[in-house]
MDAnalysis code that builds the backbone (N, CA, C; Angstrom):
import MDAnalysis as mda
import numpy as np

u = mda.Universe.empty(246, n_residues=82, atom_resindex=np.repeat(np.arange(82), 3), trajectory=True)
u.add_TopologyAttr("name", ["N", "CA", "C"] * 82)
u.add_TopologyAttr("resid", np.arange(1, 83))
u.add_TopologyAttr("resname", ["UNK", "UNK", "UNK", "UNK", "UNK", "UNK", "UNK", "UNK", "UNK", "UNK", "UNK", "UNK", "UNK", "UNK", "UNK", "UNK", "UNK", "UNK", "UNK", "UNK", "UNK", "UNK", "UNK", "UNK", "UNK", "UNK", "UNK", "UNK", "UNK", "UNK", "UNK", "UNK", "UNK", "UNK", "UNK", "UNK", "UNK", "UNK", "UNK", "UNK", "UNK", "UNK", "UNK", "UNK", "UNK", "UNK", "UNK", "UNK", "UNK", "UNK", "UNK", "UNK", "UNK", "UNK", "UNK", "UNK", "UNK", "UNK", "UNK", "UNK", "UNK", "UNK", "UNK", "UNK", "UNK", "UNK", "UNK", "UNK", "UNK", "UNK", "UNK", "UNK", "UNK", "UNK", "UNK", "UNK", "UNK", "UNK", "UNK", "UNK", "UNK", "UNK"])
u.atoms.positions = np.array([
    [-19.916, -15.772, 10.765],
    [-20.034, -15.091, 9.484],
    [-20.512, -13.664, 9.708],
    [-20.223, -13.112, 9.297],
    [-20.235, -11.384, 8.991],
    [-21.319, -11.030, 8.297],
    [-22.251, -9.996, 8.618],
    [-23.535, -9.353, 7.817],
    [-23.074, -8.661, 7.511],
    [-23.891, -8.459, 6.202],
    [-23.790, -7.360, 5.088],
    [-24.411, -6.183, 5.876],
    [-23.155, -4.911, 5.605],
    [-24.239, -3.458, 6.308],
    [-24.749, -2.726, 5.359],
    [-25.324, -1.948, 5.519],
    [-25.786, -1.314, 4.599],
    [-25.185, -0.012, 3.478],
    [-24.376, 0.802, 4.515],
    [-23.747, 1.557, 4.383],
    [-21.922, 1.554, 4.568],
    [-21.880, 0.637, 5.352],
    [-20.004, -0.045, 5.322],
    [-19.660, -1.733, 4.655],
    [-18.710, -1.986, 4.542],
    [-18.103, -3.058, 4.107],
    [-16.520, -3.179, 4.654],
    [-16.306, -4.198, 5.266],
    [-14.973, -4.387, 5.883],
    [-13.885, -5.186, 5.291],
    [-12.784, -4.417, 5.183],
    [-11.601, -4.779, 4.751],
    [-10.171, -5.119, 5.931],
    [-10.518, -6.221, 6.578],
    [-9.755, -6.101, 7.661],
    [-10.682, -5.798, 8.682],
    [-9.147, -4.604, 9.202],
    [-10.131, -4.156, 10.513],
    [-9.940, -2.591, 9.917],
    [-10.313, -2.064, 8.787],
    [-10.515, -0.754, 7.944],
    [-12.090, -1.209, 7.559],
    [-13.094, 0.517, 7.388],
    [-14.051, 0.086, 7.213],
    [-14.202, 0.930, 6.089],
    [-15.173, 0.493, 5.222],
    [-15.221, 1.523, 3.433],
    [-16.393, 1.334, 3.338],
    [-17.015, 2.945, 3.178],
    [-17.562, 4.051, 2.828],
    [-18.179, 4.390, 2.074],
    [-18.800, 4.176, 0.833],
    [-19.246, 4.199, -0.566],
    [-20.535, 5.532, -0.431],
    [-19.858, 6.775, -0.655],
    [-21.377, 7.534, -0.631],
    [-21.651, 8.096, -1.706],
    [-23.131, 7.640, -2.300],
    [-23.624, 8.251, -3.036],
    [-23.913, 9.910, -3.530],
    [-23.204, 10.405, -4.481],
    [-23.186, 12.441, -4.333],
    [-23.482, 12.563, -5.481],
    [-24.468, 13.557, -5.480],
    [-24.781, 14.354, -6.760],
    [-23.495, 15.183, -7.662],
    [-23.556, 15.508, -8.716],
    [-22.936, 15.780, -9.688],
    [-22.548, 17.169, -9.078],
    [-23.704, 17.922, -8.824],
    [-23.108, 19.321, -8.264],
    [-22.355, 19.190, -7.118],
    [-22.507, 18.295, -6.233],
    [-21.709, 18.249, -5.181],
    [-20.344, 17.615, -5.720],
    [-20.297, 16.825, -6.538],
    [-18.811, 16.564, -6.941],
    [-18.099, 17.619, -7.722],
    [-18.686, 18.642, -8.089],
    [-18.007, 19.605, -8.734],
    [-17.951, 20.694, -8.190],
    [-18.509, 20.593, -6.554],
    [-18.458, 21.988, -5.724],
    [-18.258, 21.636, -4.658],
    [-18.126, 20.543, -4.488],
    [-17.513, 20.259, -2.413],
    [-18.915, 19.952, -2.124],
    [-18.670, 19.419, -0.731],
    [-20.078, 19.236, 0.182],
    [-19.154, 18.740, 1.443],
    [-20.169, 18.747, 2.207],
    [-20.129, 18.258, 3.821],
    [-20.868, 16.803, 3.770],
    [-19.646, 15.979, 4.257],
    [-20.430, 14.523, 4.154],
    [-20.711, 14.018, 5.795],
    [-21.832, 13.662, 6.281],
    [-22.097, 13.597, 7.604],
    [-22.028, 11.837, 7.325],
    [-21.110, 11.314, 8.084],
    [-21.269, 9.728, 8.645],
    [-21.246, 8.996, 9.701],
    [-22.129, 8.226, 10.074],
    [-22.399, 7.821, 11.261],
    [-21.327, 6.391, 11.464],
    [-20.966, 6.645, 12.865],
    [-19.969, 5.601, 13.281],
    [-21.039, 4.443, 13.520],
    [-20.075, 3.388, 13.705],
    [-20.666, 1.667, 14.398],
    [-20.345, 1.701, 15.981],
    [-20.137, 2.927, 16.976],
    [-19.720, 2.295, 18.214],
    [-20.200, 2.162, 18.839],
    [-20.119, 1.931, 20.126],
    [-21.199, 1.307, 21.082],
    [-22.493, 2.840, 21.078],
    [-21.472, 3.881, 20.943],
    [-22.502, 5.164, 21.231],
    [-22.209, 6.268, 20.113],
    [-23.229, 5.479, 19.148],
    [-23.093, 6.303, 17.645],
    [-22.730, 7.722, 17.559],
    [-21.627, 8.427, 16.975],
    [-21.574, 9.761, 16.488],
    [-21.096, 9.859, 15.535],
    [-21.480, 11.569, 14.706],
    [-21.660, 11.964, 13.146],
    [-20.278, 12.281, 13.684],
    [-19.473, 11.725, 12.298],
    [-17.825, 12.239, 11.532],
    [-18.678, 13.122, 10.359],
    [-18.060, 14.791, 10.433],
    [-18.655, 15.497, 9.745],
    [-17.444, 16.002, 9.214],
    [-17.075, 15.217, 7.673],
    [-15.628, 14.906, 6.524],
    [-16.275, 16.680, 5.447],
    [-15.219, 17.333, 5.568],
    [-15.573, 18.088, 4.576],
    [-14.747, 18.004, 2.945],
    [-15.480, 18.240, 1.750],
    [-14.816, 18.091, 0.556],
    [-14.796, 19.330, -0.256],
    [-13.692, 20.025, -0.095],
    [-13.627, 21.817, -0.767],
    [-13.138, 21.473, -2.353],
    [-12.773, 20.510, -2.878],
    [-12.273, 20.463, -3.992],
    [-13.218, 19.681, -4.243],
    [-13.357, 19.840, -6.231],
    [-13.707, 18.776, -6.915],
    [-13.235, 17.032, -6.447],
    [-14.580, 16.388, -7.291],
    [-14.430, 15.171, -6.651],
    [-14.726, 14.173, -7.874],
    [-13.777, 13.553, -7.864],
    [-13.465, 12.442, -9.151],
    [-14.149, 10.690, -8.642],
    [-14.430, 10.323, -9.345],
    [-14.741, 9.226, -9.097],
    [-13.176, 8.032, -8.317],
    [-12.133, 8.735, -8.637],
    [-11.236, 7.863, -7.567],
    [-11.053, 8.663, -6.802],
    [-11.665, 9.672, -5.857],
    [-11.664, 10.381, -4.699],
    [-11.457, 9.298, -3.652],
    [-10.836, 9.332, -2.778],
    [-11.141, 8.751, -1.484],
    [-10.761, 9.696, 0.021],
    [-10.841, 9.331, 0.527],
    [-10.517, 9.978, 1.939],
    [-10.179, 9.313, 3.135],
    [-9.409, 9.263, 4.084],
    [-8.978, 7.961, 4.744],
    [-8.804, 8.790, 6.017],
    [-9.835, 8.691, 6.862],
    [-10.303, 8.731, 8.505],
    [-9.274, 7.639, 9.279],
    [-8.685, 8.159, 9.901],
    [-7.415, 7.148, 10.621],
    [-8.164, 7.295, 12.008],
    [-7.888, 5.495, 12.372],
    [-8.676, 5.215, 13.815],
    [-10.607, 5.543, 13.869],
    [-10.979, 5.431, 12.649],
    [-11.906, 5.561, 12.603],
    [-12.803, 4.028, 12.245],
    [-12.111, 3.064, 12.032],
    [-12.552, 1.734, 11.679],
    [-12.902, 0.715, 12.339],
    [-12.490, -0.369, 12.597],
    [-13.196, -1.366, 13.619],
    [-11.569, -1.670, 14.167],
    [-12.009, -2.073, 15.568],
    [-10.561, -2.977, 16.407],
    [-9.790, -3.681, 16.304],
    [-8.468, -3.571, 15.965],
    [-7.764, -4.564, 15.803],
    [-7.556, -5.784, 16.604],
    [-7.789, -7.054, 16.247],
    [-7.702, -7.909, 17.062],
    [-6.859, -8.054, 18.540],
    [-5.496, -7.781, 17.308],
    [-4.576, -8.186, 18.043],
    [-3.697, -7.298, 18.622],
    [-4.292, -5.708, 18.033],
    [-3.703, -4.790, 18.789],
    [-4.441, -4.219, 19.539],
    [-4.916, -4.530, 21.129],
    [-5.910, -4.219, 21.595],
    [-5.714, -2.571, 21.726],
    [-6.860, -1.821, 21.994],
    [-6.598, -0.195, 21.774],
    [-6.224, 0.231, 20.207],
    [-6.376, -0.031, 19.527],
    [-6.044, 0.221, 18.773],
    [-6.859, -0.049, 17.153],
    [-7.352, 1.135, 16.016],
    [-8.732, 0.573, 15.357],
    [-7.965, 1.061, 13.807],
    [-8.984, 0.478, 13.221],
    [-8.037, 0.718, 11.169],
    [-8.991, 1.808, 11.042],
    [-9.272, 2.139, 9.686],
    [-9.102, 3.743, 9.379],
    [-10.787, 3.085, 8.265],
    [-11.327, 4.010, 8.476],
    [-12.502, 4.686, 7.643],
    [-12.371, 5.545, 6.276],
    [-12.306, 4.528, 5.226],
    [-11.776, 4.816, 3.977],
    [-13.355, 5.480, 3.002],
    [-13.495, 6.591, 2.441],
    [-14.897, 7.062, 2.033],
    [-14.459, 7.348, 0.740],
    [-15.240, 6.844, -0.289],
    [-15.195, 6.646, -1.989],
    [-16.367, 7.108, -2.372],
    [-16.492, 7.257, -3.387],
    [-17.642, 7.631, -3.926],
    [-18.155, 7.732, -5.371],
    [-19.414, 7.511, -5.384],
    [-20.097, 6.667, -6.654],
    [-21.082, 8.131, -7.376],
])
């Protein structure tokens, strides 16, 4: 069975994103810093120059967890926001 993270939730082998942004930042862009799950954590630093709607998303390809069955190969880091 699978733990709940704190900050991701898995769909497959795609991982989603949910970040919390202030109002001014949805109406002026921001720099969203997110930390990976890999063996040797590093910041994906996603930038947002446009307004941002509550069905914003953004989709990081190869940024997700391993495909089983395609070894080498990972699903995509999908980022939404609340």
């Amino acid at each position: 069975r699978e733990k709940q993270h704190d900050f991701f939730a898995r769909d497959g082998s795609n991982l989603l994103h949910r970040a919390k942004i202030t109002l001014a930042d949805a109406l002026c862009g921001l720099q969203l810093d997110v930390k990976t799950l890999d063996a040797k954590p590093r910041i994906l630093r996603v930038n947002f120059r446009e307004p941002i709607t509550p069905t914003t998303t953004k989709v990081i390809a190869g940024e997700g967890m391993p495909k089983s069955k395609s070894p080498g190969e990972r699903g995509d880091l999908i980022i939404s926001f609340d």
